[in-house]
C-alpha positions as CSV (number, residue, x, y, z in Angstrom):
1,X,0.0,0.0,0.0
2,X,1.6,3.4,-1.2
3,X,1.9,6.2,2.2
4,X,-0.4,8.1,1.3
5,X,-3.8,5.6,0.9
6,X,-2.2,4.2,4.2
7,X,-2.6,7.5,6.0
8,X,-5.9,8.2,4.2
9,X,-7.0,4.3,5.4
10,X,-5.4,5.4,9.3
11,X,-7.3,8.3,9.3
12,X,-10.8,7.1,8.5
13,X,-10.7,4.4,10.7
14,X,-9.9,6.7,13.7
15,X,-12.7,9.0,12.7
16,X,-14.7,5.8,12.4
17,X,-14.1,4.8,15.3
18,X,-14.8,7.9,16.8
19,X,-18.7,8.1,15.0
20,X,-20.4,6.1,17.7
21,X,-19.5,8.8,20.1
22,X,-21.0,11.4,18.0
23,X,-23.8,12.1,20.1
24,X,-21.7,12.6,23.1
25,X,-19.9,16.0,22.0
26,X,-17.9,15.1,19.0
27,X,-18.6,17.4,15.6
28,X,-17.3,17.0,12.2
29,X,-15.7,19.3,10.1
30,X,-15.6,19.5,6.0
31,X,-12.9,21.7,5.4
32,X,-11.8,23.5,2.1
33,X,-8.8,25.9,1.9
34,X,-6.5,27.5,-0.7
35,X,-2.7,27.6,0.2
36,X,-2.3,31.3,-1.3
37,X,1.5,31.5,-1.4
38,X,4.3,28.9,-0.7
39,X,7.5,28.0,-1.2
40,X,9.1,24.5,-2.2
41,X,12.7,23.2,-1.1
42,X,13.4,20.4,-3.7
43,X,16.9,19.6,-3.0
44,X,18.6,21.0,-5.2
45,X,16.3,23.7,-5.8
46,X,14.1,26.1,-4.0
47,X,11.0,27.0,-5.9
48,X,7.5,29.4,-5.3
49,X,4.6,27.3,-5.5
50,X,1.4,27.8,-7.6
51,X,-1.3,29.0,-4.9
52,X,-3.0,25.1,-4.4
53,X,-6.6,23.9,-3.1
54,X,-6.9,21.8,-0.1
55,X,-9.9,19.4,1.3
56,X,-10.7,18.1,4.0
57,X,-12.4,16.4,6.8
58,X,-12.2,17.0,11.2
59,X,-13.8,14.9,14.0
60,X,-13.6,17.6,16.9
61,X,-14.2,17.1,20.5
62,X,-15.8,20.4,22.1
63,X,-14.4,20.7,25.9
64,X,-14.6,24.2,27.4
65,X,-12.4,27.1,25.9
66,X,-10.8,24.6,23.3
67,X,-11.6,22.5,20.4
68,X,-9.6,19.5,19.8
69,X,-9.6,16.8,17.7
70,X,-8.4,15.1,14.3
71,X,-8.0,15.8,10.8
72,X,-7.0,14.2,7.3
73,X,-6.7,17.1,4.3
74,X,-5.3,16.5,0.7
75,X,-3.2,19.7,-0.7
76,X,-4.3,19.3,-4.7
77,X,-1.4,19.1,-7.4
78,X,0.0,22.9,-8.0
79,X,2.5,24.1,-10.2
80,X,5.8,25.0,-9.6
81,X,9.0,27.2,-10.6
82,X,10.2,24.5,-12.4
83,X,9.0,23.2,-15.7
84,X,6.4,20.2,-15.3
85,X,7.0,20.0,-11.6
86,X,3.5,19.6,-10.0
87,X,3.5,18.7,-6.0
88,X,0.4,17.7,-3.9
89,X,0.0,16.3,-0.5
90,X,-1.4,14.2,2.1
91,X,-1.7,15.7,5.6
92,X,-3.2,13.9,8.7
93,X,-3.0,16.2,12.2
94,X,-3.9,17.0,15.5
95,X,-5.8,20.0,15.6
96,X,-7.0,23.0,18.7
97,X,-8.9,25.8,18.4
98,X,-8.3,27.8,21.8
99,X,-10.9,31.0,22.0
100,X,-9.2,33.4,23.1
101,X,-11.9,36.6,22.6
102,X,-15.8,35.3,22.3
103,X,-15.4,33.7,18.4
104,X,-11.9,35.0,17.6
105,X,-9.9,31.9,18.6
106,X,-5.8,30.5,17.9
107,X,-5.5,27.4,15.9
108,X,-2.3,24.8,15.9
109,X,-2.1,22.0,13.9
110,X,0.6,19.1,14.6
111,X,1.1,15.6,12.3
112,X,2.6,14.0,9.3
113,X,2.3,14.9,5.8
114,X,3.3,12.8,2.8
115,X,4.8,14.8,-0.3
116,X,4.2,13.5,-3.9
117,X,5.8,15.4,-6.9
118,X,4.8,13.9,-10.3
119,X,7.5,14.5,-13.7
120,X,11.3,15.2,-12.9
121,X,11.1,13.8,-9.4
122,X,8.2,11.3,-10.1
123,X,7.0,9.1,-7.0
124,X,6.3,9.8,-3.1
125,X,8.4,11.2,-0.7
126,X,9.0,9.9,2.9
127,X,6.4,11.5,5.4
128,X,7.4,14.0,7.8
129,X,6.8,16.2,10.5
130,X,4.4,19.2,9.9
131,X,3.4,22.3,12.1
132,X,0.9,24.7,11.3
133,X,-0.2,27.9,13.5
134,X,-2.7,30.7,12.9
135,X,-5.7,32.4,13.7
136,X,-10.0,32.1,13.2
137,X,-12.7,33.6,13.6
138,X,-16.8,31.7,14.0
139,X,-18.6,33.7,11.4
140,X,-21.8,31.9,11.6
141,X,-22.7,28.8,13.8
142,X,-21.5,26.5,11.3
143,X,-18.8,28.5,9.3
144,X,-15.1,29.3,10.8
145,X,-12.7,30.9,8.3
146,X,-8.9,30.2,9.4
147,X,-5.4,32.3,8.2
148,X,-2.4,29.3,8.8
149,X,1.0,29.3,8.1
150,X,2.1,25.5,7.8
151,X,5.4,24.2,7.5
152,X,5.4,20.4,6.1
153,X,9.4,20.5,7.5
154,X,11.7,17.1,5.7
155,X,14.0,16.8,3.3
156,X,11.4,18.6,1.2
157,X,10.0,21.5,2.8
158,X,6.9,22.9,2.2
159,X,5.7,26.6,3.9
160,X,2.7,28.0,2.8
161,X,-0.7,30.5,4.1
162,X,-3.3,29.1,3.8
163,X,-7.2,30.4,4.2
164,X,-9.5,28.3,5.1
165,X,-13.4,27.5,5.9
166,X,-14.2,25.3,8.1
167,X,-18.0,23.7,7.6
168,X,-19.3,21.5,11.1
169,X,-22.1,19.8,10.4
């Protein structure tokens, strides 16, 4: 099994086995981002990144002043600095929300990511460590928007912003 359908598998079957326990306090989240600038370190060469769309999906547990939970999110193939160099990847992550000022709140996100970059460097790279850190805002009762910086550190680095809405439902 290629790393990234085994993090996608690991992933849903912790949320699955979290979905009995959804009527005790846990919420899901659909989330759906766009990294809006970024910057690649290939080895050999340091590129920009195309800005890139990202999905995905949260199982939350609500406990007073902070949200915390789990989340999977797939960064879509963008371009790159250099000629027919697209890069996507997989993320999975601990997440908390802390409110800090009624719905203004800090987010940090901690996990592995899994890097795949099609053409000249064809094939998946090694997961690694990645960190993200930013801040939200609740705009609606269902609807967060988020500003992150993440940093997918490795052998292949990957720092981006990324905005994102986050949908519980």
């Amino acid at each position: 099994m290629t790393r990234p359908l085994v993090l996608i598998v690991v992933a849903l079957f912790a949320l699955g086995l979290s979905a009995p326990a959804a009527a005790t306090g846990i919420d899901f989240n659909l989330t759906g981002g766009i990294d809006v600038a970024g910057s690649f370190d290939l080895g050999l060469h340091s590129t920009d990144a195309d800005p890139g769309f990202t999905l995905g999906l949260e199982a939350m547990f609500q406990v007073p002043v902070v949200e915390a939970g789990v989340g999977l999110e797939y960064g879509f193939a963008r371009g790159t600095d250099i000629q027919d160099v697209d890069v996507s990847y997989t993320h999975l992550y601990g997440i908390a929300r802390l409110f800090v000022f009624g719905r203004i709140y800090l987010v940090g996100r901690l996990g592995y990511y899994n890097l795949s970059v099609s053409h000249l460097h064809e094939g998946n790279l090694d997961s690694d460590l990645a960190l993200g850190a930013g801040v939200g805002a609740g705009l609606l009762r269902n609807l967060k928007v988020e500003l992150i910086f993440n940093n997918l550190a490795g052998d292949f680095d990957y720092e981006t912003w990324a905005a994102r809405a986050v949908f519980t439902f």
